[in-house]
KELOMI-692324 format. One record per residue (C-alpha): residue number from 1; residue in three letters; x, y, z. Coordinates in steps of 0.5 Angstrom, whole numbers, plus 500, padded with zeros to 3 digits. Layout:
<nodes>
+-----+------+-----+-----+-----+
|  nr | rest |  c1 |  c2 |  c3 |
+-----+------+-----+-----+-----+
| NUM |  ALA |   X |   Y |   Z |
...
+-----+------+-----+-----+-----+
</nodes>
This chain:
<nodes>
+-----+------+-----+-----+-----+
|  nr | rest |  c1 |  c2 |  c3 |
+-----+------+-----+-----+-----+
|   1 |  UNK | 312 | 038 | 831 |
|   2 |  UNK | 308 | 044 | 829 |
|   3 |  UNK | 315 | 048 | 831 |
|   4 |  UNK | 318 | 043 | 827 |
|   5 |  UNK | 314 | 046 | 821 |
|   6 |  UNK | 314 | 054 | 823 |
|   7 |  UNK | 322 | 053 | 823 |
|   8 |  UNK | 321 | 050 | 816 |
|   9 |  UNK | 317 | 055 | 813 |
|  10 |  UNK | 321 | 061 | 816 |
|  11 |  UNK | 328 | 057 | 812 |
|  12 |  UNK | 324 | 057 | 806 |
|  13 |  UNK | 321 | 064 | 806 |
|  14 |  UNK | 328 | 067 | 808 |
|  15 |  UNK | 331 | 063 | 802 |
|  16 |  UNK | 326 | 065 | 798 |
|  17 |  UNK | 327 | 072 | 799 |
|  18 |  UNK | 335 | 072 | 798 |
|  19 |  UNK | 334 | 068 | 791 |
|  20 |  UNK | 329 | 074 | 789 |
|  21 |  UNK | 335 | 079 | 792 |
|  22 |  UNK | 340 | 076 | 789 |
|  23 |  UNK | 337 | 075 | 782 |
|  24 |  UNK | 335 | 083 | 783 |
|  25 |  UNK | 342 | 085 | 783 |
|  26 |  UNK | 344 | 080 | 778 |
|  27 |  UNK | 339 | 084 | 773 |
|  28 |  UNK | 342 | 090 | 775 |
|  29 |  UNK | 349 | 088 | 775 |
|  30 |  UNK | 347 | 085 | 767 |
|  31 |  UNK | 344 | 092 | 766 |
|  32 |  UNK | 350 | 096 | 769 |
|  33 |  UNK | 355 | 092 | 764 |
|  34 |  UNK | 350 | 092 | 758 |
|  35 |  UNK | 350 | 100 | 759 |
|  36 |  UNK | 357 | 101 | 760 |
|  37 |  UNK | 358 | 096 | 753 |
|  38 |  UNK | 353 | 101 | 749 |
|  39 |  UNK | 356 | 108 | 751 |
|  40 |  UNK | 363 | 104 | 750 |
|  41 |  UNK | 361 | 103 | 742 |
|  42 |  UNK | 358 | 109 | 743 |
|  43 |  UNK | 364 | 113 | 744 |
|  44 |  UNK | 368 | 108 | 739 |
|  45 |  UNK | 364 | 110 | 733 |
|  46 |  UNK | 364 | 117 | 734 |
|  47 |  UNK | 371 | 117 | 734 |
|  48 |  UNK | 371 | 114 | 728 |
|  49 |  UNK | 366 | 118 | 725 |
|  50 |  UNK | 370 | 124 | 726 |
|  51 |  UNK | 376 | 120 | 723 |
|  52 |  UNK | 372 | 119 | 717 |
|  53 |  UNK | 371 | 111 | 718 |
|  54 |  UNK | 364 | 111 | 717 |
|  55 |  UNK | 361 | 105 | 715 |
|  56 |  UNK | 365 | 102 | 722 |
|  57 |  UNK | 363 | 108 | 725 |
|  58 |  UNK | 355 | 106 | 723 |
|  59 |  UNK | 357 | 098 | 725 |
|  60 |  UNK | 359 | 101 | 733 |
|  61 |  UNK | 352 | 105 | 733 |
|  62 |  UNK | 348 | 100 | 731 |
|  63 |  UNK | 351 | 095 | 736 |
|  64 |  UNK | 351 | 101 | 742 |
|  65 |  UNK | 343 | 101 | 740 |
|  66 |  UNK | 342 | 094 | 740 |
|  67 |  UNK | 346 | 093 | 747 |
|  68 |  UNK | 341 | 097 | 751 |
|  69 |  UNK | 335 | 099 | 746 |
|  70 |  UNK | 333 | 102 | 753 |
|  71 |  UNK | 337 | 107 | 754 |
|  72 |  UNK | 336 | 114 | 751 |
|  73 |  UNK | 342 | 113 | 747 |
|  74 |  UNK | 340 | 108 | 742 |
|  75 |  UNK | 335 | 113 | 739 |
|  76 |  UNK | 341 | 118 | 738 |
|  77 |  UNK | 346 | 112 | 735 |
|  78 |  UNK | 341 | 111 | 729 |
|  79 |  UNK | 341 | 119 | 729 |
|  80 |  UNK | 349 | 119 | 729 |
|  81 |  UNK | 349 | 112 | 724 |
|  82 |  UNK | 344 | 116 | 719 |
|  83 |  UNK | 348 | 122 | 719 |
|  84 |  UNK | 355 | 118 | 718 |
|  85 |  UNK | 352 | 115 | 712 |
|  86 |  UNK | 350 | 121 | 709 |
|  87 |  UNK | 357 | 124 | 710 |
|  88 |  UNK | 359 | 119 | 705 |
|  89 |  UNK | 354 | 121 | 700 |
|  90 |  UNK | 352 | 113 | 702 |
|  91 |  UNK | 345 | 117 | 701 |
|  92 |  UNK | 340 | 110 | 701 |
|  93 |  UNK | 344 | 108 | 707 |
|  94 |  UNK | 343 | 113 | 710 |
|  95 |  UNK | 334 | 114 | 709 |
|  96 |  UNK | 334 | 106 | 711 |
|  97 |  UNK | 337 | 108 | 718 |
|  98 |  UNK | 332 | 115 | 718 |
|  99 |  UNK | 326 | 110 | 716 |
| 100 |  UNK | 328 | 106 | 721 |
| 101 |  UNK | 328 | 112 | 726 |
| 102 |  UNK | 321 | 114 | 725 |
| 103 |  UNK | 318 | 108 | 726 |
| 104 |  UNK | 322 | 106 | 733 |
| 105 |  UNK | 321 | 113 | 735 |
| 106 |  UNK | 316 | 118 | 732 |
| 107 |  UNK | 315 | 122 | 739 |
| 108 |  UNK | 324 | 123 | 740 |
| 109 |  UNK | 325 | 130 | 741 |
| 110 |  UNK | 330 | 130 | 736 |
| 111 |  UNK | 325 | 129 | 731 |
| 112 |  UNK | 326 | 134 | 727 |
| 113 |  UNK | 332 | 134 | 726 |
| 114 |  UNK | 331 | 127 | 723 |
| 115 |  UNK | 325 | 129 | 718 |
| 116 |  UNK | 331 | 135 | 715 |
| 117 |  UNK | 336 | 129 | 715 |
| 118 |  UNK | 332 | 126 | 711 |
| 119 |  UNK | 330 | 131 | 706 |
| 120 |  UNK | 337 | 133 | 705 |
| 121 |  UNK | 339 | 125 | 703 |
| 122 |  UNK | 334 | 126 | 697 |
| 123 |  UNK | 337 | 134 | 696 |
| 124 |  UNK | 343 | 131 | 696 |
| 125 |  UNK | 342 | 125 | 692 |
| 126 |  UNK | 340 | 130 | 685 |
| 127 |  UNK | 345 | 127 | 680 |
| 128 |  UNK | 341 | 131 | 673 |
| 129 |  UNK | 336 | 135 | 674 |
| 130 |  UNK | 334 | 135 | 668 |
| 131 |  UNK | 333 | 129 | 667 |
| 132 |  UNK | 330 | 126 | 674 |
| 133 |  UNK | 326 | 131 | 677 |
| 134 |  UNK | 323 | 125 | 683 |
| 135 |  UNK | 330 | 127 | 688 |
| 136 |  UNK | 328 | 134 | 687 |
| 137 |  UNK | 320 | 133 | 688 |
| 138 |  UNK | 322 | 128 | 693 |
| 139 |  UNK | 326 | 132 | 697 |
| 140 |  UNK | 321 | 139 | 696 |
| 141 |  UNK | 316 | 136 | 699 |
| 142 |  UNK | 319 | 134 | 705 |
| 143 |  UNK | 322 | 141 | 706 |
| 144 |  UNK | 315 | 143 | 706 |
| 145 |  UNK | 314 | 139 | 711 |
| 146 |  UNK | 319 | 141 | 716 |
| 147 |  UNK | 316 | 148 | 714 |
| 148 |  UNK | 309 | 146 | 715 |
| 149 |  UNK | 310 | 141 | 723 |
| 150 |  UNK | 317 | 146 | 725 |
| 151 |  UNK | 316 | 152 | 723 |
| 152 |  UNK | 320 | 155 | 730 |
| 153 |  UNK | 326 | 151 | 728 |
| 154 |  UNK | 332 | 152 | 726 |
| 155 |  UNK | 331 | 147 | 721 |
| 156 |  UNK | 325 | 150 | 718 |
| 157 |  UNK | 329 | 156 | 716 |
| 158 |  UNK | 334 | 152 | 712 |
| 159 |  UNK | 329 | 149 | 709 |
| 160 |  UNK | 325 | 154 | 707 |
| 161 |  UNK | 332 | 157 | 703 |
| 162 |  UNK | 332 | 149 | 700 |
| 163 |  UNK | 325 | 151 | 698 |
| 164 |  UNK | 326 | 157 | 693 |
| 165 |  UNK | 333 | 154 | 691 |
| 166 |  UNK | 329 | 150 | 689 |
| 167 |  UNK | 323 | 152 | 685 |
| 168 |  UNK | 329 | 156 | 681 |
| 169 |  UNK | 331 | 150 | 679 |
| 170 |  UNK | 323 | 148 | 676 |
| 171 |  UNK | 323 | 154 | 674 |
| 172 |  UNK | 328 | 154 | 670 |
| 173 |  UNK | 326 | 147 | 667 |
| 174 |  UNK | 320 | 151 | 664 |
| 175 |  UNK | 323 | 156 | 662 |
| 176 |  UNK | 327 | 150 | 658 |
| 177 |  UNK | 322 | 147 | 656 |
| 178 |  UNK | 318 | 153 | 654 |
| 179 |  UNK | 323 | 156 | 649 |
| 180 |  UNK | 325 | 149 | 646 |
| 181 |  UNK | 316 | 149 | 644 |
| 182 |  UNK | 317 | 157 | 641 |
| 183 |  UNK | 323 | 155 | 637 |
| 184 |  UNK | 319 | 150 | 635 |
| 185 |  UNK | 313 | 154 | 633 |
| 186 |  UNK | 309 | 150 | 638 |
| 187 |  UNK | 305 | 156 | 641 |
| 188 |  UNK | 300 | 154 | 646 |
| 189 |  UNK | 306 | 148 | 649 |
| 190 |  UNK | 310 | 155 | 649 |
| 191 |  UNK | 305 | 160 | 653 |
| 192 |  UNK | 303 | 154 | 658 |
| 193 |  UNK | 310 | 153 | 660 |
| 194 |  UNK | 311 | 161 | 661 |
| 195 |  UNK | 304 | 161 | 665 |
| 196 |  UNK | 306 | 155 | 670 |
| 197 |  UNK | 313 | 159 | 672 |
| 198 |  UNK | 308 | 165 | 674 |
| 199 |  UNK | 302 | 160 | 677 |
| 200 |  UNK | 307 | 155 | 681 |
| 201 |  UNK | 314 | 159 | 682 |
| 202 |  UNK | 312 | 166 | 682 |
| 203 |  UNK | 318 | 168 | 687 |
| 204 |  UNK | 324 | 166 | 682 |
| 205 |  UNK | 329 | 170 | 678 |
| 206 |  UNK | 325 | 167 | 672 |
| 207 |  UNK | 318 | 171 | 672 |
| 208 |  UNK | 321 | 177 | 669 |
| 209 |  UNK | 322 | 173 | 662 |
| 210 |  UNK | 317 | 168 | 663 |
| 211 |  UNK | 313 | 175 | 662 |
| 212 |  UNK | 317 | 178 | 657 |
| 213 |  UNK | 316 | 170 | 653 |
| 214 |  UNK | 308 | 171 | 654 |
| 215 |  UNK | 308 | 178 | 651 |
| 216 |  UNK | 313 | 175 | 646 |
| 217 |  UNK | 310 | 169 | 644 |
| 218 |  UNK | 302 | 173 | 643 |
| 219 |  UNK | 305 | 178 | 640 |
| 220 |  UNK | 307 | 173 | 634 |
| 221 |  UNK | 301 | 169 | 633 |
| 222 |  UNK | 297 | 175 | 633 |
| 223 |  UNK | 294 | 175 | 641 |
| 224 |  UNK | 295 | 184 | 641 |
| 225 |  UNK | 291 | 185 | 646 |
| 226 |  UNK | 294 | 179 | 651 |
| 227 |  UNK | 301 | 181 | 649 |
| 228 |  UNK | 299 | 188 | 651 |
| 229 |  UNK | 296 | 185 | 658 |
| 230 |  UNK | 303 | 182 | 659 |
| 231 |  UNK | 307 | 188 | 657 |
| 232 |  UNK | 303 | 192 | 662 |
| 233 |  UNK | 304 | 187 | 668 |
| 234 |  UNK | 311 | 187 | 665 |
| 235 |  UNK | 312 | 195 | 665 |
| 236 |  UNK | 308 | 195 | 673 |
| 237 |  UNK | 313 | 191 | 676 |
| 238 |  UNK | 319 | 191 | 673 |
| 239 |  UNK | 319 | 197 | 669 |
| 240 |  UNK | 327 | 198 | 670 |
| 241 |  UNK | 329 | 191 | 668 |
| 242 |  UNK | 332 | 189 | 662 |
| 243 |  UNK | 327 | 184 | 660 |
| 244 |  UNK | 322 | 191 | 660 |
| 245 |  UNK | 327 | 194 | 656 |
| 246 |  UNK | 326 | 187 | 651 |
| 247 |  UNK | 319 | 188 | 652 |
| 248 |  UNK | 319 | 194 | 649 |
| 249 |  UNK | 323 | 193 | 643 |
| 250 |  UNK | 318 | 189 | 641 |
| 251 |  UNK | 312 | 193 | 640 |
| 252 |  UNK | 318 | 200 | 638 |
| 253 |  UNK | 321 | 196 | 632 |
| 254 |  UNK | 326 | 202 | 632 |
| 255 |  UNK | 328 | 203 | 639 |
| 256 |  UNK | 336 | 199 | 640 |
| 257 |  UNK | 337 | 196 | 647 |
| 258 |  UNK | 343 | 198 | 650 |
| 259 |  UNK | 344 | 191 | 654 |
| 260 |  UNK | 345 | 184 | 653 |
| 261 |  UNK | 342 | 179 | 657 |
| 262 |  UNK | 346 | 176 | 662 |
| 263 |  UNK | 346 | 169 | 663 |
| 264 |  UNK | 347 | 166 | 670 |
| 265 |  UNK | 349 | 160 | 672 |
| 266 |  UNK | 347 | 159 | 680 |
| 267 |  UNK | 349 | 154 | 685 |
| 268 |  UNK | 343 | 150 | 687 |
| 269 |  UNK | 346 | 144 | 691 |
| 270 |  UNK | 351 | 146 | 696 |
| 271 |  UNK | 351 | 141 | 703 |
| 272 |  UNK | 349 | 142 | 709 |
| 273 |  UNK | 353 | 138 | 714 |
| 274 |  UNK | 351 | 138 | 722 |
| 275 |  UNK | 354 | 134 | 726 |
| 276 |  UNK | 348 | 131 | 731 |
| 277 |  UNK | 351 | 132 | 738 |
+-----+------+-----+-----+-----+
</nodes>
């Protein structure tokens, strides 16, 4: 009898251990596929992203991530679904998949990238920046960041450029707004304006005229020395500019400038588009 039951108990252990091996293979067959599915839709969506199909593009990226979110290519297929969105200019899309990154995958190696990616959908996303300044500030700060945490990166350079593009831009709106309040006789508005291009935006191609407009606007209500003092940093500076020349003009009322001021239209929003690899 005792035999009886050791011959049983050997029977179970042995089809306890080959169910266990079974399931095993099993799991790892299920995986195989699984993982064979994902870089298919992979591949498919890369594929269509190049011919320019995005929104399938994205539909096949989301499904390879959702097929093995274990896999190192399911951060790197919301990365792509992002960058199809933002090649499209489906800019909201495109910062949904990112918000959806950062939160899944705060330490990805390619993290970086992905801040850029999303600056770059706020910069991009600039319809009229003289009437809604959020996308600009938006997407300053986020440049800044990249600056700030990645300073070794190729991204931080792009974005230090977009930074003084930028600022030209916000320089530019005050200088707008402080020659509207001198036309309109509103001085202090006026003098405000043209200090705050010399506090905040002291890099951009405005800080000559934002001098030339302080000793400008002094001069007219009666500020000699403050206008002098602004004539002075002017002349320091910038003494073979034309704005020197207009500066000068107002304290010589005789003397004829030889020149006329050149207004510049520049480019500020030109793409940037790298396709993640």
């Amino acid at each position: 009898m005792q035999n009886y039951f050791k011959k049983i108990l050997i029977i179970l252990i042995f089809f306890l251990t080959s169910c266990s091996s079974n399931k095993e293979k099993i799991s790892i067959l299920e995986n195989e596929n699984m993982e064979l599915q994902m870089i298919d839709a992979y591949k498919e969506g890369y594929e269509e992203l190049k011919k320019g199909d995005v929104i399938y593009a994205a539909k096949k990226f989301n499904e390879a991530e959702l097929l093995f979110p274990q896999s190192e290519w399911a951060p790197k297929s919301v990365l792509l679904s992002a960058y199809a969105f933002y090649s499209q200019n489906y800019y909201d899309d495109s910062i949904s998949e990112l918000e959806r990154f950062f939160k899944k995958y705060p330490k990805h190696k390619n993290i970086d990238y992905a801040h850029f990616l999303y600056a770059m959908c706020y910069y991009e996303n600039i319809v009229d920046e003289k009437k809604d300044l959020e996308p600009l500030l938006i997407s300053k700060s986020k440049f800044e960041y990249i600056v700030e945490n990645y300073p070794d990166t190729d991204f931080a350079q792009d974005s230090q450029y977009k930074i003084n593009l930028i600022k030209d831009v916000l320089a530019s709106k005050e200088m707008y707004l402080g020659k509207y309040y001198l036309k309109k006789k509103k001085w202090v508005a006026a003098i405000n304006r043209f200090k705050n291009i010399l506090e905040e935006y002291e890099t951009t191609i405005y800080v000559e005229e934002a001098i030339h407009r302080l000793v400008e606007t002094n001069y007219k209500i009666g500020l000699i020395e403050e206008s002098e003092k602004y004539a002075s940093l002017l002349g320091y500076n910038y003494q073979s500019s034309q704005w020197y020349e207009q500066t000068y003009k107002i304290f010589n009322q005789d003397y004829e400038a030889s020149f006329e001021i050149k207004k510049e239209k520049n480019s500020v929003f030109q793409k940037f588009k790298r396709l993640f690899k």
